[in-house]
N, C-alpha and C positions, 0 to 999 in steps of 0.2 A: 504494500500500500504506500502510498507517494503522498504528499500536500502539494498543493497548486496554489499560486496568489497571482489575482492578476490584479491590474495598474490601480483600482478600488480598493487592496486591501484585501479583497474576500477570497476565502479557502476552499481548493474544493479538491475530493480523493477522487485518486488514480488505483483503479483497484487491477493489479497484475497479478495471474494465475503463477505458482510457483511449478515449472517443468521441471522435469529432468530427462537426463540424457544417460542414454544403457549404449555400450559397455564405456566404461571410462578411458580403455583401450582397445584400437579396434584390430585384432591380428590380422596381415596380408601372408603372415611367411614369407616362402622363398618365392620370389617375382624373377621373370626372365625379362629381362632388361627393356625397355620400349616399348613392354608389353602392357595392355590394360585389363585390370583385376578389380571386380565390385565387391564391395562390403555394405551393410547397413548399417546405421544408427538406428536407436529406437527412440522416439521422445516420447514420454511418458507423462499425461494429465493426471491428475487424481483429483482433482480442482470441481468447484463445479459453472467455472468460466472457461470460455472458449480461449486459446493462446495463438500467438502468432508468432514463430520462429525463425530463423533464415542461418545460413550458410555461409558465413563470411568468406570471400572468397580468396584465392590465395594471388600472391603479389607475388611473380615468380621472376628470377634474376637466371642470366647466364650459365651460372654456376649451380643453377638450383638441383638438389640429389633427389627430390620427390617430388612429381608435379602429382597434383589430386586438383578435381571438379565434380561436383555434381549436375546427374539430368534433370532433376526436381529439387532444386537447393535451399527452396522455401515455401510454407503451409500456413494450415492453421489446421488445428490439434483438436477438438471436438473436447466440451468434459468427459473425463473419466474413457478416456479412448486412447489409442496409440497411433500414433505416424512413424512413419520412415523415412529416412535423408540417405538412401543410395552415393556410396561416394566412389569415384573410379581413381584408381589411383595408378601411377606411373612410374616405375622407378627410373632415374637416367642413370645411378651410378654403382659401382659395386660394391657390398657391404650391409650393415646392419644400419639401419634406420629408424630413428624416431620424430615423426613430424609432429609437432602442436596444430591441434584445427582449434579454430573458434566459433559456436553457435549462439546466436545473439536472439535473443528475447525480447520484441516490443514491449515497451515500456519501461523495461530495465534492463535499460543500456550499461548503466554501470557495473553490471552483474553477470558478462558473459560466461556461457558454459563453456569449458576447454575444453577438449577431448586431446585422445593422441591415435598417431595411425603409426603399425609398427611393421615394417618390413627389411626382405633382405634381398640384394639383387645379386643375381649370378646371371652367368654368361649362358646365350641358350646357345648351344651346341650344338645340343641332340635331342628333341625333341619330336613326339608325332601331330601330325594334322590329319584328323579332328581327335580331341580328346573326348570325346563322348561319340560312337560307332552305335547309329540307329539301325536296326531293323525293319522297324517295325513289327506291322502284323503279317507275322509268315505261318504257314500250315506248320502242324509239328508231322517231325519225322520226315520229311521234304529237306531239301538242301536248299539252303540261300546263302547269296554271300553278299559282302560288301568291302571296300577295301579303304583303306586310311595310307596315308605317306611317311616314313623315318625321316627324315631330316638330320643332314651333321655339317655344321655351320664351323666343324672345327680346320685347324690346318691338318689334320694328322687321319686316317682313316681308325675305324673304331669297329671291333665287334658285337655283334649285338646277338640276344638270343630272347625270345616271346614265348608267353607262358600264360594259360589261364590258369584261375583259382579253384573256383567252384568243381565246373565239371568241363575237366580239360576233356573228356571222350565225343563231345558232341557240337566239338568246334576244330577243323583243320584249317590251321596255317601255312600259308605260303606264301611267302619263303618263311621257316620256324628262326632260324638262324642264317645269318650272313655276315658281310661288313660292309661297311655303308663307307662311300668314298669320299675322300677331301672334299669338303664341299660339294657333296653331289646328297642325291635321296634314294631311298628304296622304295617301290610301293608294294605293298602288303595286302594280301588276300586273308581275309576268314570269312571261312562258310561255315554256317550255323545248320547241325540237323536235330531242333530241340527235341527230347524224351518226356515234353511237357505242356501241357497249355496252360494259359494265362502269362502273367509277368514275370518273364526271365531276367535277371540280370546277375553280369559276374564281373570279375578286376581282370582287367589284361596286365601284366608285368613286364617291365621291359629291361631286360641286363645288358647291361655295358661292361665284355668283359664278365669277371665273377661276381659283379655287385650292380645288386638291383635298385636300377637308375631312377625310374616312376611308374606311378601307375595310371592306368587310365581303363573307361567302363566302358561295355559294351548290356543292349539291354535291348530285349524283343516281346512282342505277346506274341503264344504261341496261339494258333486255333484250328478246330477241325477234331479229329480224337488219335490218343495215343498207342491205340490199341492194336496189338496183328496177332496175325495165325504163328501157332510153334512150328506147324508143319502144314506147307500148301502143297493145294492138290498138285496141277501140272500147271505148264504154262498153257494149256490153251485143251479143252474138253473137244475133239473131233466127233461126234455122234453119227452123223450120218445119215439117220433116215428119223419119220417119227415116227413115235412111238404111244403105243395105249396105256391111257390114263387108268393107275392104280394108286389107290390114297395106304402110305403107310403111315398106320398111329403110332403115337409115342407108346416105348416100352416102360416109361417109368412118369411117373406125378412128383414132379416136384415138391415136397413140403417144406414150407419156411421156420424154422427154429423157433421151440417156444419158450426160451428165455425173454423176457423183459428186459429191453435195451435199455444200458441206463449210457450216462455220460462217453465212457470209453467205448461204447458198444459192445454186443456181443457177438452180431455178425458183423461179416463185410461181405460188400458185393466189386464184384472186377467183371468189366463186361470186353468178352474175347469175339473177335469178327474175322470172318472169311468172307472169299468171294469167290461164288463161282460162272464163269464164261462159255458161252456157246459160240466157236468159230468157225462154224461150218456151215453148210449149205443152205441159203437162207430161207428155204422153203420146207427146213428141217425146224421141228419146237421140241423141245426138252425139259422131260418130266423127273424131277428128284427129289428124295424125301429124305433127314436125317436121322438117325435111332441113334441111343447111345450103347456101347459095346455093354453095359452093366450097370446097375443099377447102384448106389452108395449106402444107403441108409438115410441119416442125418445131415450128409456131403448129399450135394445136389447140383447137376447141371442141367441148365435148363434151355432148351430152343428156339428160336423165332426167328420166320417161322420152320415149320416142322416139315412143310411140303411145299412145293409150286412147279410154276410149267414157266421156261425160258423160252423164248422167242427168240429165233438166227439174232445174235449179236447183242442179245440183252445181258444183265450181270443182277445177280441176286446177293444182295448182302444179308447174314445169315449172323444173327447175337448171342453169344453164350454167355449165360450168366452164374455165376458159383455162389452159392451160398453154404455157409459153414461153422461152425462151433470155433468160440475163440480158441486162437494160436493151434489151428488143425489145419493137414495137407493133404490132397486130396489128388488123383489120377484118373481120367479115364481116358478110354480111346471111343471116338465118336465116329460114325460109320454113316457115310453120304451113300444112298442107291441110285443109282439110274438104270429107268425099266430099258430092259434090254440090254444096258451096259454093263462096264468094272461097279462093282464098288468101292469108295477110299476110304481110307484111314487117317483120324487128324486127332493127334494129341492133343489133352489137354490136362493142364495142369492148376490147379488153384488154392489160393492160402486164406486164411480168414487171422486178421489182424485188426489191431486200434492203432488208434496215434496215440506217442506216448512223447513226451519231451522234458526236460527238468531245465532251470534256473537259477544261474549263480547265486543268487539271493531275492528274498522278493522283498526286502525292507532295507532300502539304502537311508545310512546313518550318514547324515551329511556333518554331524559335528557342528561345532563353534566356522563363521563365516561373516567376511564385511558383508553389509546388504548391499549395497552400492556394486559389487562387483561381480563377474561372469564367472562361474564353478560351473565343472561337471563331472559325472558320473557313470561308469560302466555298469553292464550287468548282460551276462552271455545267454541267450539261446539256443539249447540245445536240443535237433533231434535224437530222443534213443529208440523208435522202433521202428519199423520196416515200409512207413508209410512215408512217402512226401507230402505234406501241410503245406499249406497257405496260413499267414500271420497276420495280424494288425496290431497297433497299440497305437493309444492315443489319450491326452487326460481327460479325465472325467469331465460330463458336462457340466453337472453341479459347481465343478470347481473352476471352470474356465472363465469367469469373471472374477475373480478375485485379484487380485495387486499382485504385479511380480511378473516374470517371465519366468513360463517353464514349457519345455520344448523337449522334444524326443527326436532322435534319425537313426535309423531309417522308422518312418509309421507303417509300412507293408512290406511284405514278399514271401516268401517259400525259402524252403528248408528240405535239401535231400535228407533220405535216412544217413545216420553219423554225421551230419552237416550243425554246424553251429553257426551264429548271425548275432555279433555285439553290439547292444542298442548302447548307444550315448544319449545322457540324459545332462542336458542342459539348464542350467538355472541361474535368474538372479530374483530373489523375494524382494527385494524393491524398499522393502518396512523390516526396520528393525524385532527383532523378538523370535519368539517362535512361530513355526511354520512346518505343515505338512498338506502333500499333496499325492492325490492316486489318479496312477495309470492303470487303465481297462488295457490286460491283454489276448485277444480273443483268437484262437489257433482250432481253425479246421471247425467245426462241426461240435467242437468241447463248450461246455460252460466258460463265460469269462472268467479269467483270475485277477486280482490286485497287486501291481507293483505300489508300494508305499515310499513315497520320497521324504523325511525328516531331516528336521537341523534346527539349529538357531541364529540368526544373524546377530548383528552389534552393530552398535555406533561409536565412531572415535570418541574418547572423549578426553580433556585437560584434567589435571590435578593442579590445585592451588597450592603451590610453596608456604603450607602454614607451618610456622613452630610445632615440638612434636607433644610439650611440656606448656602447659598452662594455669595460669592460676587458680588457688585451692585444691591442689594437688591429683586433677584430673590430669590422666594422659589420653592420649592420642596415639591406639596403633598402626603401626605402618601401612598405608594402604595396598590392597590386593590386588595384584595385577591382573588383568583379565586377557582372550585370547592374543596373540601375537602382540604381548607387550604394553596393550589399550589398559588405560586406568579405568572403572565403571565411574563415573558421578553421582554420588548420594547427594540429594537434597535434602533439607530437614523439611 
């Protein structure tokens, strides 16, 4: 709050919202030299007046080792809401870096916010172009590819060797390894044939020599289904003549398990497909029906459909479905007729499983913490059973108005079996004191579980240099230090 006098004498208030500005330092890392890198600020209202902020912008000299701008460099802040100040920063020179920015406050100018932006430049050498390799949306089990550029901007040639993370089996490289020439590039092929649908993504790795130089994603949805035969018929059904329609009935009735599915399940179902083709004379139709070689009991495979008539050059897709008692394995052989032909033979094989996964911890003790400043947090995903899941996490609704930044990455994706996925948990509480906040994690088809985030923050505060010894024989004991050195301030 301000006083105003104009030339009468008379006073009048300036009433300004108190902002603040997240993180107090904003990390760029290692920056390749002339290159540009966004970060945000966050300004932060709790006010219940609207603010107005801006971006002071930077006065740059010849010599200058960090040029920074922003594309939005000034707002206004809504109560009780947040904005963004995107700031692109530039490094020119090489080394560690610490730039002072300054965000200025309408109305209290005397009172700007500092901030700092911290980076380091190195020389880009060897780098790829594009650091993020789209797919897109490709069929699983289909091949696609896309290719990205090596780059070696050095004087000296360099060898290089590529590597994926995840699942190295369903991505080929070419070239895997080579050496990239004095100033010249390589350009690089991977073809993706996903074992999955939905959102794939994995780390590509890139070594220079025996150390591994950077990294960078590649990321697809898969679509379509993941499913094939263990054993196909032939390539191609010759028949030859038609033939008269005879219906054969299924030798067995599927029954579905009568346990009560609870959370883990107690069945599963896996759906197995075949196809089969008539290339022969087109005024020839083909009639076939499937039986299973024997019956299971409690294991059960079941067909759709059980019988039809192909047309010269038609294709029938045909669904096996398994159904089964937890953690049981199951065999049959399934037996396709054609009237007047061969019969074949198509294994099949099926497991009955849950998803099963565990958690570093699900209550992270965040300890003594300034509030003013950016902390974070690990905590691992692991798959442990024989299914791949799909994941999510994200905070609670209830708690997502509340004061503070808290932030989670990755919030989605999948997990092979033995596959782990380390979420970093992001926080600044904004307000001194205690603080707790839950994250819903919800994996596959299970009940959500709660990641629990606690701590306390602080605020700095002075001790006053009194005497320790005062009059009428009262003392004064030495006061207690609080986290990282901070004195608490007792009032009376």
């Amino acid at each position: 709050m301000f006083e105003w006098e104009d030339f009468e004498g008379n006073l009048s208030l300036c009433l300004v919202p108190e902002l603040r500005v997240y993180p107090h330092m904003l990390l760029y890392d290692e920056c390749r030299l002339k290159v540009p890198y966004e970060r945000k600020f966050l300004v932060v209202n709790d006010t219940d007046l609207p603010g107005c902020y801006g971006l002071v912008p930077q006065k740059r000299m010849e010599d200058t080792p960090v040029f920074y701008s922003s594309p939005q460099p000034c707002g206004i802040v809504q109560p009780h809401s947040i904005a963004e100040i995107p700031v692109v920063l530039e490094v020119q020179t090489l080394g560690e870096h610490r730039t002072s920015v300054v965000i200025g406050v309408f109305g209290d100018e005397r009172n700007p916010r500092s901030v700092v932006l911290q980076s380091t430049g190195r020389l880009a050498d060897i780098y790829p172009v594009p650091r993020l390799i789209e797919f897109g949306r490709i069929p699983a089990l289909q091949p696609n590819s896309q290719t990205f550029t090596l780059f070696n901007e050095g004087l000296v040639p360099r060898d290089f060797r590529i590597e994926t993370v995840c699942k190295p089996h369903c991505y080929i490289i070419e070239p895997r390894q080579g050496v990239i020439p004095t100033r010249g590039k390589i350009p690089v092929t991977i073809t993706a044939t996903l074992d999955d649908t939905g959102l794939v993504a994995d780390t590509v790795q890139l070594f220079i020599g025996n150390s591994l130089w950077t990294t960078f994603m590649l990321v697809a949805v898969g679509t379509g289904t993941k499913t094939v035969t263990d054993k196909p018929f032939v390539p191609e059904l010759s028949l030859g003549c038609q033939f008269r329609y005879e219906h054969y009935s299924p030798k067995f009735k599927p029954q579905p398990p009568k346990e009560k599915r609870t959370s883990l399940g107690y069945s599963a179902f896996q759906m197995r497909r075949f196809k089969v083709r008539n290339g022969e004379d087109p005024a020839t139709a083909l009639r076939e029906s499937c039986d299973p070689a024997q019956p299971l009991g409690a294991e059960a495979f079941s067909i759709l459909p059980q019988s039809g008539v192909l047309q010269p050059g038609e294709r029938q897709q045909v669904s096996f479905t398994f159904s089964g008692h937890l953690n049981t394995t199951a065999s049959v052989t399934e037996l396709c007729h054609v009237e007047g032909g061969p019969t074949y033979e198509v294994g099949l094989t099926g497991e009955a499983s849950y998803l099963s996964y565990s958690l570093s911890q699900r209550e992270i003790n965040c300890g003594f913490q300034m509030f003013n400043n950016l902390h974070h947090s690990t905590v691992t995903l692991a798959n442990t059973g024989k299914i791949e899941f799909k994941w999510m996490l994200n905070l609670s609704i209830a708690e997502q108005h509340l004061p503070g930044v808290f932030v989670v990455n990755p919030t989605i994706g999948s997990i092979a079996p033995g596959g782990k996925q380390v979420l970093k948990f992001f926080y600044m509480p904004g307000v001194p004191g205690a603080f707790s906040r839950t994250f819903q994690l919800k994996v596959g088809d299970l009940d959500p579980e709660n990641i629990c985030l606690k701590g306390e923050t602080f605020f700095p505060m002075i001790s006053v240099n009194l005497p320790w010894n005062i009059e009428g024989g009262h003392c004064l004991s030495p006061p207690r230090k609080g986290p990282s050195g901070f004195v608490p301030c007792h009032m009376p």
